[in-house]
PDB file of N, CA, C and O in Angstrom:
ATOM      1  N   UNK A   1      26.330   0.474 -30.819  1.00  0.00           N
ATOM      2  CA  UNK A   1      26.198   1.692 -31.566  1.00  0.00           C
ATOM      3  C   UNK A   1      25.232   1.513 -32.722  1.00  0.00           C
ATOM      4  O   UNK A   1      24.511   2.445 -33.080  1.00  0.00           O
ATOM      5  N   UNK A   2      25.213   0.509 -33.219  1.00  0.00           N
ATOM      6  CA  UNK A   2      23.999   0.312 -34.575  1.00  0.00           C
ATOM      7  C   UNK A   2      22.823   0.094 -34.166  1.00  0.00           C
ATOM      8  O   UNK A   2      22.013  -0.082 -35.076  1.00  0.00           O
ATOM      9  N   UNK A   3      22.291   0.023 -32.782  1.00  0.00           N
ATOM     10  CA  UNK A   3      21.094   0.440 -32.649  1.00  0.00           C
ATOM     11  C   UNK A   3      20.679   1.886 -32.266  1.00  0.00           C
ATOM     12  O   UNK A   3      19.571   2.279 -31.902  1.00  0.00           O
ATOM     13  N   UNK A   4      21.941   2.652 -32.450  1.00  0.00           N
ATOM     14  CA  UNK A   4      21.013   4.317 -31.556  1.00  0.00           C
ATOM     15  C   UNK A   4      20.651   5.022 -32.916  1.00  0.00           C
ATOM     16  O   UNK A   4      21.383   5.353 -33.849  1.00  0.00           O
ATOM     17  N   UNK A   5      19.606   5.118 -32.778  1.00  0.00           N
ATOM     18  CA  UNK A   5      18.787   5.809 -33.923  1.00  0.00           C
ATOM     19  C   UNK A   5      18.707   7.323 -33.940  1.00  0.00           C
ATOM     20  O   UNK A   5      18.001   8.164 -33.385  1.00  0.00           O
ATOM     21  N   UNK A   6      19.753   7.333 -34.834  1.00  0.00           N
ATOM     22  CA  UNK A   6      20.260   8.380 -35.302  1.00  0.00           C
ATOM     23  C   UNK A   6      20.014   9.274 -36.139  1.00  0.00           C
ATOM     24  O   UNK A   6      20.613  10.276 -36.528  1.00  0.00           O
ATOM     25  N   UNK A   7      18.371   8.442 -36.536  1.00  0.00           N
ATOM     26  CA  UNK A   7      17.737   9.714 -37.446  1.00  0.00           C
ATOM     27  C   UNK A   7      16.584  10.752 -36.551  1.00  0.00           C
ATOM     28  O   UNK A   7      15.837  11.680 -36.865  1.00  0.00           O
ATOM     29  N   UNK A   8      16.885  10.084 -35.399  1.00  0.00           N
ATOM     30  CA  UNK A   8      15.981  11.147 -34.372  1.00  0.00           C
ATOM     31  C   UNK A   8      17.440  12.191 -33.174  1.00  0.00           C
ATOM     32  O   UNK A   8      17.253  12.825 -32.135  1.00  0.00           O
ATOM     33  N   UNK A   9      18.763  11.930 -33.961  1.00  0.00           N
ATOM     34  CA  UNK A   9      19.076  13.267 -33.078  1.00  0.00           C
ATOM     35  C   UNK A   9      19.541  14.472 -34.555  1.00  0.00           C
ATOM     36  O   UNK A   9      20.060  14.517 -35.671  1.00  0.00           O
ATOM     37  N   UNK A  10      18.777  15.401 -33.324  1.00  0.00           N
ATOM     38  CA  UNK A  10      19.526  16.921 -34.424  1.00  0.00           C
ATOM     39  C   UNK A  10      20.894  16.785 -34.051  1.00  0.00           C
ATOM     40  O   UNK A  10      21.609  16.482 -33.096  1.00  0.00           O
ATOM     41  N   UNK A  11      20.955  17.395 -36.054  1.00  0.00           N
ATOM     42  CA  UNK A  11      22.511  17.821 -36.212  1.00  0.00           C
ATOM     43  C   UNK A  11      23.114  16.371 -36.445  1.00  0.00           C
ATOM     44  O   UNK A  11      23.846  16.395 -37.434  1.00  0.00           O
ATOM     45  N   UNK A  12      23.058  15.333 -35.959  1.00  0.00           N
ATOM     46  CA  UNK A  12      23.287  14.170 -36.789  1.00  0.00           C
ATOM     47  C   UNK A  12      24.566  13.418 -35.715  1.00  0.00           C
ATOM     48  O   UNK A  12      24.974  13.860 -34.641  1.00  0.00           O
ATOM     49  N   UNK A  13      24.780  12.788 -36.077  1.00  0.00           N
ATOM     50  CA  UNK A  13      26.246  11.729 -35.123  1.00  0.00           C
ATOM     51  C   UNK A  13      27.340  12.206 -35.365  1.00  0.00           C
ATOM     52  O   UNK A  13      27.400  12.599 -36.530  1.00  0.00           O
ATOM     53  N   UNK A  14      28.318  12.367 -34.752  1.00  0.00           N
ATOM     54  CA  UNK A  14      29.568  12.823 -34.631  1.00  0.00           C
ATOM     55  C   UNK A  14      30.852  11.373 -34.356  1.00  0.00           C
ATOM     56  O   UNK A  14      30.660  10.652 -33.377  1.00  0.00           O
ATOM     57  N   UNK A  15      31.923  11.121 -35.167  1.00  0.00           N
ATOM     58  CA  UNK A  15      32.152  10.121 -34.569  1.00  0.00           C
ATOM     59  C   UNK A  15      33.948  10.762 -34.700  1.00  0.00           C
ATOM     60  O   UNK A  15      34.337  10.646 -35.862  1.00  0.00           O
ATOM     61  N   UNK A  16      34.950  11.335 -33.818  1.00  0.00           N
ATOM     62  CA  UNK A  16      36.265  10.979 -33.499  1.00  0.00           C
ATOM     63  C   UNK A  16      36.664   9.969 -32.980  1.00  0.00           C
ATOM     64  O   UNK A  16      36.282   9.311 -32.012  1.00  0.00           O
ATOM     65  N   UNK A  17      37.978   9.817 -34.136  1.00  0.00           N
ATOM     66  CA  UNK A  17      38.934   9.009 -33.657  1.00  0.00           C
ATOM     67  C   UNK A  17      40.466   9.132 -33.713  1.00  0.00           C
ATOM     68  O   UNK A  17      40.954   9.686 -34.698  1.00  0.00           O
ATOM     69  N   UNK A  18      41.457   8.551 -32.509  1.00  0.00           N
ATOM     70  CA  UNK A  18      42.379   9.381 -32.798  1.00  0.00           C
ATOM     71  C   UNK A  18      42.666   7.134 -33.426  1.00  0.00           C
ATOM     72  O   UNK A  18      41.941   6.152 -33.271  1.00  0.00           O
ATOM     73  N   UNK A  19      43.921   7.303 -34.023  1.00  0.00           N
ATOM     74  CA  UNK A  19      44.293   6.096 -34.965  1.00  0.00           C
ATOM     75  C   UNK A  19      46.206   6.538 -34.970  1.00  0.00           C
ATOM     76  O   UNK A  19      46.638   7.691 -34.970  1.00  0.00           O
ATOM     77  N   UNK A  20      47.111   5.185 -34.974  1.00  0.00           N
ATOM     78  CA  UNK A  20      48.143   5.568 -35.416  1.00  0.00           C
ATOM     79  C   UNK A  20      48.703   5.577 -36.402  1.00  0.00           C
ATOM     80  O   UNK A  20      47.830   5.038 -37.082  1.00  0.00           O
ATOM     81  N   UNK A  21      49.813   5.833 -37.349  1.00  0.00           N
ATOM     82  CA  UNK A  21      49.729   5.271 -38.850  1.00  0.00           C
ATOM     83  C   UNK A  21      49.959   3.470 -38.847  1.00  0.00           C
ATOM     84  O   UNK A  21      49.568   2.775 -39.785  1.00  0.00           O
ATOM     85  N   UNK A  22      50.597   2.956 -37.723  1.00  0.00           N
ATOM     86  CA  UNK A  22      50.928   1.731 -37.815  1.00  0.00           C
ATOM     87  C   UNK A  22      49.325   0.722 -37.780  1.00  0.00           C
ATOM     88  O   UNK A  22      49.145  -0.481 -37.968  1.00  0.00           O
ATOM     89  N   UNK A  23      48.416   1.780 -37.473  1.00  0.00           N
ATOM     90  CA  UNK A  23      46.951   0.657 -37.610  1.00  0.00           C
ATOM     91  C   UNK A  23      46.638   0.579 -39.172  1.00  0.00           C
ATOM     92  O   UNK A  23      45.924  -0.341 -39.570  1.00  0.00           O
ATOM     93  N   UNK A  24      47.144   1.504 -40.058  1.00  0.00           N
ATOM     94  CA  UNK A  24      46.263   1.997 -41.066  1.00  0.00           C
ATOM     95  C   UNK A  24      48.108   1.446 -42.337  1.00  0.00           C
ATOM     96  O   UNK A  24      48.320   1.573 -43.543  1.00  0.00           O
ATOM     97  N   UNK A  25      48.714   1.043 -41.519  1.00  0.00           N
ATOM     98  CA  UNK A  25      49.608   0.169 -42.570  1.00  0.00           C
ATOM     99  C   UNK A  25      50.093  -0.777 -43.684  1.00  0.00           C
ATOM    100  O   UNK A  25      51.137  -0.933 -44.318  1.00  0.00           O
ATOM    101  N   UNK A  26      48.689  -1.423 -43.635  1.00  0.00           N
ATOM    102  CA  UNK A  26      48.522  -2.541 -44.395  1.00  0.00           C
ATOM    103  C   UNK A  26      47.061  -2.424 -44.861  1.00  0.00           C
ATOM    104  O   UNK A  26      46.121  -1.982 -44.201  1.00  0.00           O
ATOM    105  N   UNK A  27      47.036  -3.067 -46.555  1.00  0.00           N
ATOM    106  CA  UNK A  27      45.823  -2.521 -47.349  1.00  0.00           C
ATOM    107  C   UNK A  27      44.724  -3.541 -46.631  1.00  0.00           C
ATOM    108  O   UNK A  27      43.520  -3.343 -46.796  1.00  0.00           O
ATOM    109  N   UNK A  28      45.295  -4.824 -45.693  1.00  0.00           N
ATOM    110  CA  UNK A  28      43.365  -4.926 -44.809  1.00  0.00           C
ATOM    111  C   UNK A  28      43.048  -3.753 -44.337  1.00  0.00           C
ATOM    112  O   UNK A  28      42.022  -3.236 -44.778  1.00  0.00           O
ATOM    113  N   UNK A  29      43.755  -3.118 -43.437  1.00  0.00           N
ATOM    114  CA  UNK A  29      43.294  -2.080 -42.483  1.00  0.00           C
ATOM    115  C   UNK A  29      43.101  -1.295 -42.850  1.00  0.00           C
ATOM    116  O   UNK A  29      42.568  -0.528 -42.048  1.00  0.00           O
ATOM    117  N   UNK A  30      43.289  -0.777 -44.152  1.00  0.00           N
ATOM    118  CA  UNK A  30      42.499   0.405 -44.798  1.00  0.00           C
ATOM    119  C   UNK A  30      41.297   0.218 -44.995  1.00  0.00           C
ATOM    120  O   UNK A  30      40.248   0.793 -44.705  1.00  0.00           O
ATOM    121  N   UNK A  31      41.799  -1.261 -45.885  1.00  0.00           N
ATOM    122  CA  UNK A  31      39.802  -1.402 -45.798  1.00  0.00           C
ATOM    123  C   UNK A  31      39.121  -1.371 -44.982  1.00  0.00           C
ATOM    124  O   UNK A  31      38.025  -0.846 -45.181  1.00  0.00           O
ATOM    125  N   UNK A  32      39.351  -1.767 -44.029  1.00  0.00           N
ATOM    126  CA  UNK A  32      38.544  -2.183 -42.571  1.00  0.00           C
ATOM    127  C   UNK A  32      38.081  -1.143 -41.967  1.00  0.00           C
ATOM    128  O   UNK A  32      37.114  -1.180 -41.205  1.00  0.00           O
ATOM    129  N   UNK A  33      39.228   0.654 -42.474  1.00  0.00           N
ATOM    130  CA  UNK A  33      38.947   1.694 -42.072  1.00  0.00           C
ATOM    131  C   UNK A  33      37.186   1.929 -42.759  1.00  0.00           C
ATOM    132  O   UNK A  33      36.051   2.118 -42.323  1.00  0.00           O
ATOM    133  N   UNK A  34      37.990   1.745 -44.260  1.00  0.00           N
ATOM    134  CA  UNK A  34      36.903   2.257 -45.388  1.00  0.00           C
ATOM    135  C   UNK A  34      35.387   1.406 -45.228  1.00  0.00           C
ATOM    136  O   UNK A  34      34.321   1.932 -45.549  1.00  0.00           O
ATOM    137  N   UNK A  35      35.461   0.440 -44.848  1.00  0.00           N
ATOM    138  CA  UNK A  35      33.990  -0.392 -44.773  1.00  0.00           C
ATOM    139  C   UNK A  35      33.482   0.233 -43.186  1.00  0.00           C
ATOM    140  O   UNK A  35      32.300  -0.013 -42.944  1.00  0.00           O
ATOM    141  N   UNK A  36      34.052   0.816 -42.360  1.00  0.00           N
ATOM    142  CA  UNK A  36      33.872   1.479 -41.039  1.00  0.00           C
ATOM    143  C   UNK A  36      33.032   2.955 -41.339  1.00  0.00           C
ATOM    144  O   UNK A  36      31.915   3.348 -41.003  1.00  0.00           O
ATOM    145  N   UNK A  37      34.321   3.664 -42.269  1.00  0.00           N
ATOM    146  CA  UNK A  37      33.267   4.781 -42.629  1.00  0.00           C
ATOM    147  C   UNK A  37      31.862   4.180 -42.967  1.00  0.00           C
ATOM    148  O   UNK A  37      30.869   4.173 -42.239  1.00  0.00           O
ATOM    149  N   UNK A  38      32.013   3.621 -44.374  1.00  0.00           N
ATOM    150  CA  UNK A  38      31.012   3.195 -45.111  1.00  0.00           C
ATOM    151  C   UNK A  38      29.391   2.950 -44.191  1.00  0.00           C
ATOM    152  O   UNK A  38      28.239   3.374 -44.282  1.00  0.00           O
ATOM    153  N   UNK A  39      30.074   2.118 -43.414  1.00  0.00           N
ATOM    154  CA  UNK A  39      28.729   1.600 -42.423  1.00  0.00           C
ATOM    155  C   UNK A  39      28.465   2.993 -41.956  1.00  0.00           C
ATOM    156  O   UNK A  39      27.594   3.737 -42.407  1.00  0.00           O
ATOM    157  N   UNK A  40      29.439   3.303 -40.863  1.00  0.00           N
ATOM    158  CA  UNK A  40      28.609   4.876 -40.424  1.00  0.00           C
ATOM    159  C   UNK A  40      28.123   5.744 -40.870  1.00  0.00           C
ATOM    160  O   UNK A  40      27.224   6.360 -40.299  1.00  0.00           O
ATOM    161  N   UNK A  41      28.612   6.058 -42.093  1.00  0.00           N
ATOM    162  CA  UNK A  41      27.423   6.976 -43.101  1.00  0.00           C
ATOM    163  C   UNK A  41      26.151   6.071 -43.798  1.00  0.00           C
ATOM    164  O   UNK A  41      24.980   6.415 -43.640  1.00  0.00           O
ATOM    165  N   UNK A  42      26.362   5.421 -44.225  1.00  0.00           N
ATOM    166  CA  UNK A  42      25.009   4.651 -45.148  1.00  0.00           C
ATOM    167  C   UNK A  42      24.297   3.757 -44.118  1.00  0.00           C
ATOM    168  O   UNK A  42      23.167   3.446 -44.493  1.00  0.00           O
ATOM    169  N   UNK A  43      24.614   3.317 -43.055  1.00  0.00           N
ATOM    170  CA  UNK A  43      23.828   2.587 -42.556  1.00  0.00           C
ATOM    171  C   UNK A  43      23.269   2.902 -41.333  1.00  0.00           C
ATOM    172  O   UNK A  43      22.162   2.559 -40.916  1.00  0.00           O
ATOM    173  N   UNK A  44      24.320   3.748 -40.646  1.00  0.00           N
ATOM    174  CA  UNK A  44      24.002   4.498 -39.186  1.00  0.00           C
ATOM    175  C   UNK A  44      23.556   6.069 -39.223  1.00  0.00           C
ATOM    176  O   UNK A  44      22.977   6.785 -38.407  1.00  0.00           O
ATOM    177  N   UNK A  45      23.989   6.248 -40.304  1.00  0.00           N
ATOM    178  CA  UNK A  45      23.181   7.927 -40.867  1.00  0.00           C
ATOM    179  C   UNK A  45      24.122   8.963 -40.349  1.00  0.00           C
ATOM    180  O   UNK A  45      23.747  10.116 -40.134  1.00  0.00           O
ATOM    181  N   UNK A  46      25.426   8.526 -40.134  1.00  0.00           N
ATOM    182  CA  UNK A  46      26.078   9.390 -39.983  1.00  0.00           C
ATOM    183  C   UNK A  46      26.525  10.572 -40.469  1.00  0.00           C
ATOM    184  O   UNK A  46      26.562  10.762 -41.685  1.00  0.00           O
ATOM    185  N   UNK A  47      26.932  11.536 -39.554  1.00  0.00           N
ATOM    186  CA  UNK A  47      26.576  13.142 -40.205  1.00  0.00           C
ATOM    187  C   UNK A  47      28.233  13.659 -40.521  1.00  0.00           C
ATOM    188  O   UNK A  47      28.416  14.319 -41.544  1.00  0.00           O
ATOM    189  N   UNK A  48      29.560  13.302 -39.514  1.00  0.00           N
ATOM    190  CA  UNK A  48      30.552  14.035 -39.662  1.00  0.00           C
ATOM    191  C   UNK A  48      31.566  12.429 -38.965  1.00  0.00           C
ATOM    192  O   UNK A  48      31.172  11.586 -38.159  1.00  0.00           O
ATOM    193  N   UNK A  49      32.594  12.506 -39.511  1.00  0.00           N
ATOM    194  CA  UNK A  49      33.886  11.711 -39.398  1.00  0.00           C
ATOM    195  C   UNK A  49      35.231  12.578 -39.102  1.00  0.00           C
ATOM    196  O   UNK A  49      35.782  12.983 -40.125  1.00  0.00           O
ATOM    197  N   UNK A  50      35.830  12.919 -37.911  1.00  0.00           N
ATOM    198  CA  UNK A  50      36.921  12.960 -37.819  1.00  0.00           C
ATOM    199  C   UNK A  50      38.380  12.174 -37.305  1.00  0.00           C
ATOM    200  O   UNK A  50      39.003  12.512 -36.299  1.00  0.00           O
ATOM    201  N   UNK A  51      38.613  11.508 -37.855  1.00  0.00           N
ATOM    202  CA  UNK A  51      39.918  10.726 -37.762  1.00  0.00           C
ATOM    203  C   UNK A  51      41.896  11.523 -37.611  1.00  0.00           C
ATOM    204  O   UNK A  51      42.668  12.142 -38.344  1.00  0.00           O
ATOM    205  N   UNK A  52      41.891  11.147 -36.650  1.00  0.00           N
ATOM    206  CA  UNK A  52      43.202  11.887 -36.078  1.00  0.00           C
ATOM    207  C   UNK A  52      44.196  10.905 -36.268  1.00  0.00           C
ATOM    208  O   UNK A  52      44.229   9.991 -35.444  1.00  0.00           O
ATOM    209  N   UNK A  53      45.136  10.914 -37.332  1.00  0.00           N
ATOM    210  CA  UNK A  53      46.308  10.119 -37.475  1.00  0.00           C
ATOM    211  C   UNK A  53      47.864  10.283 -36.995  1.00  0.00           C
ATOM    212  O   UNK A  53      48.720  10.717 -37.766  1.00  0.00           O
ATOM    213  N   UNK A  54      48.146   9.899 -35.665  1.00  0.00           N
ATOM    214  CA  UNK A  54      49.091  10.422 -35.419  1.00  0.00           C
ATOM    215  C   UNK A  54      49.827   9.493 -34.667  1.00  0.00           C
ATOM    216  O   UNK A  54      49.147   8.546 -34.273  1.00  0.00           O
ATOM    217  N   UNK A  55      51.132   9.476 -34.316  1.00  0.00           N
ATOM    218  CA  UNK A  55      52.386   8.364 -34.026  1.00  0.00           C
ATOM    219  C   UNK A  55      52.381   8.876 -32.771  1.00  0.00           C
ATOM    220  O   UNK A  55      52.020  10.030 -32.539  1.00  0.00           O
ATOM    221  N   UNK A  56      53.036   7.529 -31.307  1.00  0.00           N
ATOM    222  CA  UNK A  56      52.883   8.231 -29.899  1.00  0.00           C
ATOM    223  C   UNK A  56      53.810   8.810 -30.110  1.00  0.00           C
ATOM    224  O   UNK A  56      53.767   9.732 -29.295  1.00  0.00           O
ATOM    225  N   UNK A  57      55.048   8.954 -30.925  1.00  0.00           N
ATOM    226  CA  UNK A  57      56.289   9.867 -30.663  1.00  0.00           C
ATOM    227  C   UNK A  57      55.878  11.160 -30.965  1.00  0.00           C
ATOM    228  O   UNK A  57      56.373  11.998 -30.211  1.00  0.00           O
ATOM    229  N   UNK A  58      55.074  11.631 -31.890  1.00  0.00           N
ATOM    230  CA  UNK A  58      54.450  13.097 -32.232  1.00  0.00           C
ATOM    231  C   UNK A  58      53.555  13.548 -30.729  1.00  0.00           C
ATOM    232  O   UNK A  58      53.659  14.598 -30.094  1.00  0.00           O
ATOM    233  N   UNK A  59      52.757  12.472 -30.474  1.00  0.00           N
ATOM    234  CA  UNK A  59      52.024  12.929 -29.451  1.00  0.00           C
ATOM    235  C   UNK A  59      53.121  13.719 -27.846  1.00  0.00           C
ATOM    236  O   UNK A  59      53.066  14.725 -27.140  1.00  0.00           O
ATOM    237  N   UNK A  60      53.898  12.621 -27.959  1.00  0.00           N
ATOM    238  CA  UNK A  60      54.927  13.093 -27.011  1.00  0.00           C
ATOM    239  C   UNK A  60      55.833  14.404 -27.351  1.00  0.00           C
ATOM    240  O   UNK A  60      56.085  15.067 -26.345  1.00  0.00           O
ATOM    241  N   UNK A  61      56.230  14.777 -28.247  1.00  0.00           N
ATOM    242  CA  UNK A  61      57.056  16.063 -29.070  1.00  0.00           C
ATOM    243  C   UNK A  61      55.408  16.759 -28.599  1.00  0.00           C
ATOM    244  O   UNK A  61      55.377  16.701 -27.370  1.00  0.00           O
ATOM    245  N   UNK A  62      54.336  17.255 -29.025  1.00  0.00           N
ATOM    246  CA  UNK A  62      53.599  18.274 -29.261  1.00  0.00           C
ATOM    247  C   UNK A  62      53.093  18.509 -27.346  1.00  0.00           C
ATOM    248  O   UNK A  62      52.902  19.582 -26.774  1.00  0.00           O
ATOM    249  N   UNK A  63      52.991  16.989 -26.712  1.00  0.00           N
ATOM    250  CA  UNK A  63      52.566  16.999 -25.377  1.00  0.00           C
ATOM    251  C   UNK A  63      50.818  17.218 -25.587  1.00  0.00           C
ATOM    252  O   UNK A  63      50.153  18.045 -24.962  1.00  0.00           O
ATOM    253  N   UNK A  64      50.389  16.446 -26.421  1.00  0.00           N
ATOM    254  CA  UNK A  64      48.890  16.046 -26.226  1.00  0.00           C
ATOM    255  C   UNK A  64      48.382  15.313 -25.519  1.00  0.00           C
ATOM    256  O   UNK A  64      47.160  15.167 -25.554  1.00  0.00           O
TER     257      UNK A  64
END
């Protein structure tokens, strides 16, 4: 992914992710989130971040 040059597409990079809270539990993995954004905007030129935080038991209750 850090080579697609991303200042030649319109409208810019799009990056979803779905994540559970148990990845994002402990203050490494936040960081690890936060230096993730970081790179994709400042270094890959990223345009939009959506991150979906959700537990498989919710996924199963809603049926996603």
């Amino acid at each position: 992914m850090s080579k697609l040059r991303t200042n030649k597409i319109t409208g810019g990079v799009l990056l979803n992710q779905k994540m559970t809270p148990q990845m994002l539990s402990t203050e490494e993995n936040r960081q690890k989130l936060e230096l993730l954004i970081k790179t994709f905007f400042n270094r890959l030129h990223g345009y939009h971040v959506q991150y979906n935080i959700v537990s498989k038991d919710y996924i199963k209750i809603v049926g996603v």
